[in-house]
Structure formats: structure tokens, C-alpha cells
N, C-alpha and C positions, 0 to 999 in steps of 0.2 A: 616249371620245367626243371629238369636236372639239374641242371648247370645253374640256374640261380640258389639253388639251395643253400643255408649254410655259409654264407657270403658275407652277411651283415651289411646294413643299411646305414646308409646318410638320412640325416631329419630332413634333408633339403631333395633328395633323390625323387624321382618322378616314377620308380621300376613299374608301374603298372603301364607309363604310357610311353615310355622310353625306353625299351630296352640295354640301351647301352650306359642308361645309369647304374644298372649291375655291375657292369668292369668300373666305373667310377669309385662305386662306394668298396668294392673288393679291392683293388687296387688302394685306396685310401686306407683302408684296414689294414694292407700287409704294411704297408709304408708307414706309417702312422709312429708303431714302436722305434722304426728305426732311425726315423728325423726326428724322434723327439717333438713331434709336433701334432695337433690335434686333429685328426683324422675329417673333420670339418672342414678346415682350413683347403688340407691338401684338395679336397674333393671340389673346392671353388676354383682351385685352381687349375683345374684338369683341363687343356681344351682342344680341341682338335685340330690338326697339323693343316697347311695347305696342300702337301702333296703323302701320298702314301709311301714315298721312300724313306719321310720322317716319323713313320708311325702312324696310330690309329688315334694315339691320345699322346698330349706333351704337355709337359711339367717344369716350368721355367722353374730352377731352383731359388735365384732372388728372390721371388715374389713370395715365397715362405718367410720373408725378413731375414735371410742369411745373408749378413756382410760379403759387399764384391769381392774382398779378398779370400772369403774361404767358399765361394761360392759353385768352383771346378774341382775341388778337392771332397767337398759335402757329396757334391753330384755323383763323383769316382765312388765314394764309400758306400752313397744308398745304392747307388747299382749293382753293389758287388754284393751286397749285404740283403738286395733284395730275394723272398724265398722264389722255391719254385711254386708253379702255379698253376691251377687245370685251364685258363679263363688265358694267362697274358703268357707272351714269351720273357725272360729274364730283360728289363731293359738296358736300351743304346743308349752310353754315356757321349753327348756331345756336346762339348764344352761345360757351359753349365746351365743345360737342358738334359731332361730324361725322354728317350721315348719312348712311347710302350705299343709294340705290336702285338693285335689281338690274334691266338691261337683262331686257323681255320676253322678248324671243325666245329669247338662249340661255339663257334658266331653263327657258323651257317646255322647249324639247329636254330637257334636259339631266333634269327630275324625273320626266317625264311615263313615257318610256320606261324609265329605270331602277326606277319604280310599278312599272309593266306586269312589266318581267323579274324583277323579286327578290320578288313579289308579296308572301305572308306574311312573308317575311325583311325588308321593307322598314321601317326603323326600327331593327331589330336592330343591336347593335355586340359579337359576342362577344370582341374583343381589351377592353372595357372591365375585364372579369371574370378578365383575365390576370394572375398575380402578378408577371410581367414583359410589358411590352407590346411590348419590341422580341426577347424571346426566348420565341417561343410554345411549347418544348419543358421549360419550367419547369412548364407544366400550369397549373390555373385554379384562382384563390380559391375557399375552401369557405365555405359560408355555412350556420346552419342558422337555422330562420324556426321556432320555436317560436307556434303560435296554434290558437285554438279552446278547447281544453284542459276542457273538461264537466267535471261530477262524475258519475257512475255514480250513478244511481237519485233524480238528485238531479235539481231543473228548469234546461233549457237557456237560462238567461235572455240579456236581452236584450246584456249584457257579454258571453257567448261567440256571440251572433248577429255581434257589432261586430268581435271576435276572428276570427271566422274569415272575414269579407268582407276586412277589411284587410287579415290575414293572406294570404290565397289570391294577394292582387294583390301585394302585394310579392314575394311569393315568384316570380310571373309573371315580375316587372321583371326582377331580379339574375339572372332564368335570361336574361332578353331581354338581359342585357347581359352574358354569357356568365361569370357562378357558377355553379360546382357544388348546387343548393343540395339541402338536403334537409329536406324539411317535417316535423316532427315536430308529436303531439296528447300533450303530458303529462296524461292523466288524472289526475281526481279517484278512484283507485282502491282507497285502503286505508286502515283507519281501524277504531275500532271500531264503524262505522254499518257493516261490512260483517260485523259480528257480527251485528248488530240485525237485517240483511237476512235471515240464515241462518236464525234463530228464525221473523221474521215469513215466509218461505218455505214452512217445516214447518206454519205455524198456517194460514196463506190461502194459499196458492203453488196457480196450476192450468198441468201440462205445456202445455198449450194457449195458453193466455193468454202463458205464455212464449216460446212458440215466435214466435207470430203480432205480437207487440208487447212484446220483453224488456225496455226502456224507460220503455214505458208501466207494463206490468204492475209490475214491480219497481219504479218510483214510487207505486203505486199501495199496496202491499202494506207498502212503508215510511211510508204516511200511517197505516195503519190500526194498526200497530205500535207509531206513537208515539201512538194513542190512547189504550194501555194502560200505555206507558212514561211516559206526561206525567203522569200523576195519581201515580202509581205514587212517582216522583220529586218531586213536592210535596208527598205524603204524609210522606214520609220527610225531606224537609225542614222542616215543621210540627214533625216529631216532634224534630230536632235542633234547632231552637230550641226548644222547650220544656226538652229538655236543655239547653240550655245557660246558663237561666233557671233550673232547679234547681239548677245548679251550684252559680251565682253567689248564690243563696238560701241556700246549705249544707245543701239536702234531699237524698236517699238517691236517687242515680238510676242501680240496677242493674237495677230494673225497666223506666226506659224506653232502658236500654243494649242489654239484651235486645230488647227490642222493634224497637228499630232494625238491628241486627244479624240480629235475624228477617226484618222487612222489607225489605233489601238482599239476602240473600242468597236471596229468592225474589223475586227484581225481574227484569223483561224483562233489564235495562239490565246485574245483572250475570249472565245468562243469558250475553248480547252477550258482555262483558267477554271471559267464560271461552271463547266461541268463538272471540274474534279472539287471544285465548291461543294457542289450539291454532294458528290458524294463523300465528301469528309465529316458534311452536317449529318449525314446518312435519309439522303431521299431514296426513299426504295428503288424507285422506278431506275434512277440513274447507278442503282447497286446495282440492281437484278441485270442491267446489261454487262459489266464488268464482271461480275459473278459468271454469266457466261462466257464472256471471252475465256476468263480463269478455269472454269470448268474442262471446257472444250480442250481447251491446250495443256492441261495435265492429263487427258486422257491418251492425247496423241502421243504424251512425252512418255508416258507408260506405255505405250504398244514399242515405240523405238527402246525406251531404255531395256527392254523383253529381252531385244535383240542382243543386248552386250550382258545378259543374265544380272541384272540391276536391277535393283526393287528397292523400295523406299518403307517406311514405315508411318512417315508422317511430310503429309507436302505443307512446308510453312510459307512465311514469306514478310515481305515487309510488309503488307496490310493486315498484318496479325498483331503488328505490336498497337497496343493501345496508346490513344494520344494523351488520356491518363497517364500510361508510365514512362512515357517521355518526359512529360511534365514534372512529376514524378521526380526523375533521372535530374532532370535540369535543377530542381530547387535544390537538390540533396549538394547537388556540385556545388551550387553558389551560398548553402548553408555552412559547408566543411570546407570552405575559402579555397576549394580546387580551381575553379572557374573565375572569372572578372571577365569585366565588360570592357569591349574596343573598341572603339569609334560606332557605338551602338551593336556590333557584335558580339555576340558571346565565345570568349575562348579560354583553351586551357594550354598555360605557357608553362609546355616542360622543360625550358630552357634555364629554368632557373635554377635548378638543380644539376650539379653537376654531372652525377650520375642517369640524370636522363636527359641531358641537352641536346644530345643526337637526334633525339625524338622531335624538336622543334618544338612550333604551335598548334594546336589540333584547334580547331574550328567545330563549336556545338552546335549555335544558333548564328542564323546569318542573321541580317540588319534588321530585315522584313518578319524576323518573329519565329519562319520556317525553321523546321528539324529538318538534320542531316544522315547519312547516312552512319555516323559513329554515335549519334543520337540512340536513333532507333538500334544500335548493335545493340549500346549499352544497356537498353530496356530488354531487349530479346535475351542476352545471355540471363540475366538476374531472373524473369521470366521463367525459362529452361529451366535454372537450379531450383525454381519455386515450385515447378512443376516435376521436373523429373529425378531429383534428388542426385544429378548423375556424379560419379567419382573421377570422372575423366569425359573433356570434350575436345573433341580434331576439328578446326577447320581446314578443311582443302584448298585452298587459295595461290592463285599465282604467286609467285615472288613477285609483281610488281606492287603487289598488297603488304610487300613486309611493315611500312611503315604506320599503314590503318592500323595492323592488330596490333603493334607491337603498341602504339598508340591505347589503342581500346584497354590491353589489358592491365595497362600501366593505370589510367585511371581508374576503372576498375578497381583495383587496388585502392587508391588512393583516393576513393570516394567510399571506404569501408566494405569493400567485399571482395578482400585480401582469400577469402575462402573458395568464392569461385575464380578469379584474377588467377589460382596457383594450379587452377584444374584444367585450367585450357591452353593448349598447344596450336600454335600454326604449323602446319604439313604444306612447306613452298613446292614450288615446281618451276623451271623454264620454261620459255615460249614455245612452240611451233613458228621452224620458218618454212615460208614458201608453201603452204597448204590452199591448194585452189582445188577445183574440178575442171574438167574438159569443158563444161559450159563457162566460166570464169571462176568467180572469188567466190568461195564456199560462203554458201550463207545458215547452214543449217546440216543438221548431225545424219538426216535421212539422207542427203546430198554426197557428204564423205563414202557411205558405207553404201550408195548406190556404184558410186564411181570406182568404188574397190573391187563389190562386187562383181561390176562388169568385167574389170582389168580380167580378174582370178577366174572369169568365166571364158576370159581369151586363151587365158594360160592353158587351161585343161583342155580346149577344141586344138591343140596342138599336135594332141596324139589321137585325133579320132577314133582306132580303133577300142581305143580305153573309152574314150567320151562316150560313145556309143553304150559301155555299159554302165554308167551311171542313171541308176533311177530318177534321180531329180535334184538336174544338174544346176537349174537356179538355185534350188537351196542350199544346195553343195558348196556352189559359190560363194553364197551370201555366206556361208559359215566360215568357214576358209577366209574367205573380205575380212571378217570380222574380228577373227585370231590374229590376219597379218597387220591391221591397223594396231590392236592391243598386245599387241609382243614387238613390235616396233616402237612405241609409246614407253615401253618395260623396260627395254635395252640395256640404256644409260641408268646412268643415278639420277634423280629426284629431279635435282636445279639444275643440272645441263640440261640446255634445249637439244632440238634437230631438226635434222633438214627432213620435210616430208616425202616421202620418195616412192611412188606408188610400184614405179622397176623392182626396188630394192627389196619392198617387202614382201610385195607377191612370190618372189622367188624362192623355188626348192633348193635353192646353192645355200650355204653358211646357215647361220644362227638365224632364223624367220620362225615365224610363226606356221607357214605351211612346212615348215619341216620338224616342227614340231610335233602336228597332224600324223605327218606320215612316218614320223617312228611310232607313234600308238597305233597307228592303223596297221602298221608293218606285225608290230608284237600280236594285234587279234587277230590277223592272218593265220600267223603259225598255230594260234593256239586254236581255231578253226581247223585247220591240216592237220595237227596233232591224233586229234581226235579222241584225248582223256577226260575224264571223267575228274569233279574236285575231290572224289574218294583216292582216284587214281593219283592225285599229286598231292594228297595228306597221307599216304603210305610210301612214298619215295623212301629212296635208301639216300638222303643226301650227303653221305659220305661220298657219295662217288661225285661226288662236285670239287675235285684238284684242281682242274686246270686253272694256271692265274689268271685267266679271263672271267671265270667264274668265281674265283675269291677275292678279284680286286670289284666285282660288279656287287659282292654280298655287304664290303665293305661300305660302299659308298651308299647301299639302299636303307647300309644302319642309321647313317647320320640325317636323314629326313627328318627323323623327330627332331633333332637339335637344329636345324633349319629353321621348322617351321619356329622353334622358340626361338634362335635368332634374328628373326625377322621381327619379331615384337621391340626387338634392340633397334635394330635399324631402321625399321617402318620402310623400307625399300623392296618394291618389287623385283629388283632387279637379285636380289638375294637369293629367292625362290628360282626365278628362271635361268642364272648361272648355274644353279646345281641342274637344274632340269635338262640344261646343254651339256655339261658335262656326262650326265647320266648317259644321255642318250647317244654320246660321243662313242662311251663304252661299250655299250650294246652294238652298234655299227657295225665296231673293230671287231667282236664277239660270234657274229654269224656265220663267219665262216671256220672257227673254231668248235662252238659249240651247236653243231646242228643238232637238231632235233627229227625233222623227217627221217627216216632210213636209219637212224640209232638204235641198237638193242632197247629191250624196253626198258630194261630199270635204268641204265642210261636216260635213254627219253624222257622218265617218270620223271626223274631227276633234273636234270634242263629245261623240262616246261614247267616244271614248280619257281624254278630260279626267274623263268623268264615273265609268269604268270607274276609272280613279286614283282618285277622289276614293271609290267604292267600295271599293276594296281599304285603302286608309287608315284610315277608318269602321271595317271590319271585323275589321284589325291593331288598331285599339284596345279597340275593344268586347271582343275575345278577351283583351286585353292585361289590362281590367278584370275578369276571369271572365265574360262574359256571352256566351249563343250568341246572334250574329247568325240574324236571318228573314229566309225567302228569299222569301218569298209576299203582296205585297202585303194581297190579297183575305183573308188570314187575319186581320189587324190593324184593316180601316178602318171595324171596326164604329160607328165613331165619330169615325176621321179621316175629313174630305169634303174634303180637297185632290183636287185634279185628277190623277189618274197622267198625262195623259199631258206628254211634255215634250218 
């Protein structure tokens, strides 16, 4: 375009997928002679302001290395001394900050059309994802995005609800910013509760119930399981204390030695025991049923995870790590004197170091010989890097997991694989409080997003007249349920928890997820009414786009691409969705300014180009967030009563 011509670039500038690194690196260019400073520097240090009374772009002068004392003074002279410019206005010296306001007109050319042509790509930067930026034949960083992560037969609580909404969108980002990534669900998959499963199968198990809800059914069948096993194993605990009160008495206790040994060896528990035996030794027959539970229940977990736009790449889990590489794992510990033995336990005492005594003792092997679960980590991540070569791994993990990873990664380290140990990051979260359903305490993630659904299917039969014209208003619902759980979840930042609030989030009032809906549905309304053609809004005159409603909305649609890269900074979702509410704040206040029905045409052409942008932005991030955008006003306003028209 014009207006980039002739500018001159930063080595670090992104102008293909950025726009607004143009005014970076031009601005860096006029600046550059006059601070005496190297046109690089200034251009890292360019950032963008909080509100637009401070500018489009600000420039702390400190951060150039110019002493506090001459720091307001520096500021006075480059401002005065800055040329004129077709791109920026002369900047505001305030204090000792510059701010640079970008000239209307060639912003608008310069976003409006570039929206229009790179449509979904817009925001996108794949050289970010390059392991060389200036040689794209080196191939792209591999990333893998570990979240979700279930236990099988076990409840999906509200920690893998948190897991897989975070996860899903980070995973988005690093692809949107050109990683390879690949999303992995390490299941909760083996154990002896998958003995326990096998027995309580044979006793309750119906082909049917399995087929139609392998999930539900097999939670349901391990509740009933431990009916039997919980007494079962109190009894026998009763009885080993009273042993062990004869002992200490000097009474005769072959009677209740037997007894207990009767007891155990007709218990659900070591029924269990000897089946998760068999399939450790790998008896088929006792695989092939586990194999189906597992089977079954990551089919299910793919039809639901469908629903929140979640795909996986690879379903792993704990019976993937080899008992080889635990093995493995373990002698490496106790060869590089990481590990000692405790009272027949194996552990790793990171107390003894000062700089990791926070960390405690980590626990390898228990008494009995068994692996733990920091065991099998340490086999699985070394694993991954054998296998996937990756340059960056995320686990998604509650914060009440700080202590595991932080644990895992430290020995890691410290058992010589300082190289994967430096690649893996923990992504914490708070809890969920108060998340139940109408039938009780949420056991499962179809149960959440049933109970939403329903709420959001109340909301909309509010306005019958509207309800009556939605085509199919369950799925309407269910989409709608869907966005208000994961834009509720988005909110906050990371580690604060929340209250789960089905009122709160269903609601068109404030900052929700259905009002999120209904600004995008609002915008293809008009552009439906309109009724232009994309030839009709790639010929617009957009000079005639003055009014400050439309050049503070061109503004704000420039900084998307810088978003979307700053959200690789932050890894917060909530990054993406304050711009999204602000966005759509300004559109709001804009409708009855900038109509479009009833405007001259080149007016019109004009306004729905801006609006059609501010559309496809909305949309690139909503996607960005996992959420499907609605294309249908009339499906949502069961309860929104703004005006469509605009």
C-alpha cells in the first residue's frame, strides 16, 4: 500500500502480519537521528498506551538509558525536533513519555482493507513460531500443550473443566503464531481402581448402559463397587488394630492373624489387586477388557470435547509409560546420588539445598517397590522429548499441583536432563467454587454443559415471539451454554478462582459470553440489511470515515495483531477477551452514530467496510478463544432488546 512505502524497516518488524509495525519502524527511523540512538532500540521500545487519550504508541524515554535527570528535558527536545510526518501527528511531550498519535486517514486505508483481504489470517503472525525468523527453511518450533487430562471412571471435575478451556486456547494461540503444536489428554488410566473396575463390571456391568454412556456407566458401577470395598476395608482395619493391641498386650494373636488374612484375601480390594496383576504381567484377556473401557471412554470424551471446539492430537496416559522407563528413571536417580532410601522408601530430599528446600521431600518409590505418579512423570516427559523433539512443553495443571511440577522439574534437572527440565512450563489455574447441577454435585462435563444449556434455553423462551423464530433452538442453547461457561471461566486471570454462577453467566447484561454472541450476531444482521456486495466495500471512499466513533473503532481494530502477540507474553485468556469487550463496547456506542440502513451510498459503502472489519476481528478472536461465533441475530435476542438496526 501507499502509505507503507519508503518507511524503512526494523529487522524485528512483523509489516506483513502487523500492520501497525509500519508506524513502529517509520517512527523509529525519524527518531532514531535525533536521540542519537539506534533505531532498534527505540522500536522495542514502542508500546501501546492504555487509553487513546495517550496516544496510539508511547515511548518512555528512560527506557532508552537516558539518566532521570535529563530525562523530561530529552523528551522536550525529541518532540520538538521530531519531523513532520504523513503516518503520525508531531508527538505529545508528557513528562518524560512521548506519545504518538496515528494520522486518521492513513490508518484507516491502511487496517480497514488489509481486515477485509487476510480476513481469518488477520492477526495471525506464523514467522513468530519459527526457530529462525530470518531463515524459514529451519522449520517451526514444536510445542506440546498437555491439558484436560480426566481420570477414567473417575468425576470430571471442575480442575479438568479449567484444564481443558485454557488449554484448548493456548494451544489456538502458539498455532496462531505459527508452532507446530500438538495437544496431547494424558489420562488417568491405570492403577489398581482399574482392577476394582473389572470385578465391579463382572458384578453390575450392562453391554447397553456401556455402550450408550461408557462414563457414566463405569462411574456409576465403581460407586457401587466401593460400596462393598469400603466396609470391607474397615473391617479389616478394626481387626488389625485390635492386632496390633494384642501384640502390644502379649496375647496369642494367630487367631486374629488368620482372621485377617481370611478377610484380605476374600476382599473386592484384593480381587482388584490380582487383576491389575494380571494386567501389569500383560494377560491379554485382562488387557482387552481395559483396553475397552479406555477405548469407549475416549470416544465419548471426543464427541463432548466436539462440543467446546477441542481436539486432541494424541490421547496418552499413564499406562503408556513403560515399567522399563520407570525403572529406568529410578536407577538413573539412585546412580547420580539424586535419590536415598527411607525407611525402605525411595525419596528425593530437596531440602538440602538451600535454594530448593521449599520444595521438600518428593516421594519416588513407596516401601512396597510401587511407582508413583512423579515416577511415571519423569519417564513420560524424557519419553516426549525422545519422541517428539519438542522446544517448548505446557502443562495445564491446577495450582494445587504447584508443588508436583515444580518438584518433577527440579529433578528432572538434577537427574541430567537440564535440556528438557528448561523446556517445560507449568500454566496454574484456581479452583471452581460452588459448581453443582439442579440434580446435585456435578460429576461429569456433559452434566455442566446440559444444566447450561437448559438455564440459556429458559432465557431465550422469555421472549416467545423471538423463540418462536429460531430454527433449532436446542442447539442454539447448547451454543450459547457453551460460550457462557467458557467466557465465565476467561474472565479473571489465570490463579484466581470463581464463584460458578449459572444467573451470572447466562445473562445479556455486562461482560458474558451471550453478549458476546449478540454483538457478532448484531454486526451480520446489519451486514445482511445492508445488502453490499465485498466488491461494494473494497471500493469504499474511506475517507469519509471522520466521525470519532469510527476512527477511535479503526484504532482499536489495529492493535489485534499486537494482542494476539501479547497474549504469547501473558498465556491469559483473559488478554484476548478484554480487548473483545472493549471492542464491542465501542461498536454499541457507534450504532447510533454511524448508521448504515438509510445512508447515502458511499456513506454506507463506507460504514459497512468499517463494520464488516470490525466483524471479522470479533470473529478471529472469538475462534481464537474456542468459541463458535452466531450468525443469526433473531436466534439470541430472546432477551437482548437493542435495536438491530444500524
Amino acid at each position: 500500500m501507499a502509505v507503507a512505502n519508503n518507511i524503512g524497516h526494523s529487522p524485528a518488524s512483523f509489516e506483513a502480519s502487523n500492520p501497525i509495525d509500519i508506524y513502529r519502524s517509520h517512527i523509529s527511523k525519524l527518531l532514531a537521528p535525533i536521540a542519537q540512538k539506534p533505531a532498534k532500540d527505540i522500536y522495542e521500545r514502542l508500546s501501546w498506551t492504555q487509553t487513546f487519550d495517550k496516544g496510539d504508541l508511547g515511548l518512555a524515554v528512560p527506557s532508552l538509558r537516558v539518566p532521570p535527570k535529563e530525562a523530561s528535558a530529552k523528551a522536550s527536545e525529541w518532540g520538538e525536533n521530531f519531523p513532520n510526518s504523513e503516518l503520525v501527528e508531531k508527538p505529545v511531550v508528557a513528562g518524560t513519555f512521548l506519545q504518538f498519535f496515528f494520522k486518521p486517514q492513513p490508518l484507516t486505508k491502511l487496517i480497514i482493507p488489509s481486515i477485509l483481504q487476510k480476513k481469518a489470517l488477520f492477526g495471525t503472525n506464523p514467522r513468530l513460531g519459527q526457530r529462525d525468523e530470518s531463515d524459514p527453511t529451519k522449520g517451526r518450533k514444536r510445542m506440546i500443550v498437555e491439558f484436560s487430562s480426566p481420570n477414567i471412571a473417575k468425576p470430571f471435575h471442575a480442575g479438568h473443566l479449567r484444564s481443558t478451556i485454557i488449554g484448548g486456547f493456548l494451544s489456538n494461540v502458539y498455532e496462531a503464531t505459527g508452532w507446530d503444536v500438538i495437544r496431547m489428554n494424558y489420562l488417568g488410566d491405570w492403577g489398581r481402581q482399574f482392577g476394582l473396575l473389572a470385578i465391579a463390571y463382572e458384578m453390575y456391568g450392562s453391554e447397553e448402559k456401556l455402550q450408550n454412556n461408557p462414563i457414566g456407566h463405569l462411574f456409576d458401577i465403581y460407586v457401587e463397587i466401593n460400596k462393598i470395598s469400603k466396609p470391607e476395608e474397615d473391617g479389616i482395619k478394626e481387626k488389625k488394630d485390635e492386632l496390633k493391641q494384642a501384640s502390644e498386650s502379649g496375647k496369642d494373636t494367630v487367631i486374629l492373624e488368620k482372621e485377617i488374612e481370611t478377610l484380605e484375601s476374600k476382599s473386592v480390594n484384593e480381587k482388584a489387586r490380582q487383576y491389575f496383576k494380571r494386567m501389569e504381567d500383560g494377560d491379554e484377556a485382562a488387557l482387552a477388557i481395559w483396553r475397552r473401557f479406555r477405548d469407549l471412554s475416549i470416544d465419548r470424551y471426543k464427541k463432548t470435547y466436539a462440543r467446546l471446539n477441542i481436539r486432541y492430537d494424541h490421547y496418552s496416559g499413564e499406562s503408556q509409560v513403560e515399567m522399563e522407563r520407570m525403572d529406568r528413571a529410578a536407577k538413573q536417580l539412585e546412580e547420580s546420588g539424586v535419590s536415598e532410601n527411607s525407611a525402605g522408601a525411595v525419596i528425593v530430599d530437596l531440602t538440602k539445598n538451600p535454594k530448593t528446600k521449599k520444595l521438600g521431600k518428593a516421594l519416588v518409590r513407596k516401601r512396597d517397590g510401587s511407582s508413583l505418579y512423579l515416577t511415571r512423570d519423569i519417564g513420560e516427559a524424557v519419553k516426549r522429548h525422545e519422541l517428539y523433539h519438542f522446544d517448548k512443553m505446557i502443562y495445564v495443571v491446577a495450582s494445587q499441583q504447584d508443588l508436583h511440577l515444580a518438584q518433577l522439574f527440579k529433578i528432572l534437572e538434577l537427574m541430567g536432563h537440564q535440556d528438557v527440565a528448561e523446556k517445560c512450563q507449568h500454566i496454574n489455574f484456581g479452583m471452581v467454587q460452588g459448581m453443582s447441577t439442579r440434580k446435585g454435585t456435578v460429576k461429569f462435563l456433559d452434566d455442566i454443559l446440559r444444566d447450561v444449556g437448559e438455564k440459556m434455553h429458559e432465557v431465550m423462551q422469555k421472549n416467545q415471539t423471538k423463540y418462536e423464530q429460531v430454527e433449532d433452538p436446542e442447539k442454539t442453547a447448547d451454543t450459547l451454554g457453551i460460550t457462557a461457561v467458557m467466557v465465565q471461566d476467561m474472565t479473571g486471570k489465570r490463579i484466581n478462582g470463581y464463584e460458578f454462577s449459572l444467573e451470572r453467566m447466562t445473562s445479556f447484561e455486562g461482560d458474558t459470553g451471550p453478549y458476546l454472541q449478540y454483538a457478532h450476531a448484531r454486526l451480520c444482521s446489519i451486514t445482511r440489511k445492508a445488502e453490499l456486495s465485498a466488491e461494494d466495500l473494497k471500493s469504499a471512499d474511506l475517507s469519509l470515515l471522520q466521525e470519532p466513533h469510527a476512527i477511535n473503532l479503526v484504532r482499536a481494530l489495529s492493535s489485534w495483531p499486537d494482542v494476539v502477540q501479547n497474549t504469547l507474553k501473558t498465556q491469559e485468556p483473559v488478554t484476548v477477551l478484554s480487548y473483545l469487550f472493549k471492542m464491542t463496547h465501542m461498536l454499541s456506542s457507534s450504532y447510533d452514530v454511524l448508521k448504515v440502513v438509510g445512508s447515502e451510498i458511499e456513506v454506507k459503502k463506507a460504514r459497512m467496510a468499517l463494520y464488516e472489519a470490525a466483524r471479522q476481528v470479533l470473529n478471529n478472536g472469538m475462534k481464537l478463544l474456542g468459541l463458535n461465533p452466531v450468525e443469526r441475530s433473531y436466534v439470541i435476542v430472546a432477551t437482548a432488546t437493542a435495536s438491530l438496526d444500524a
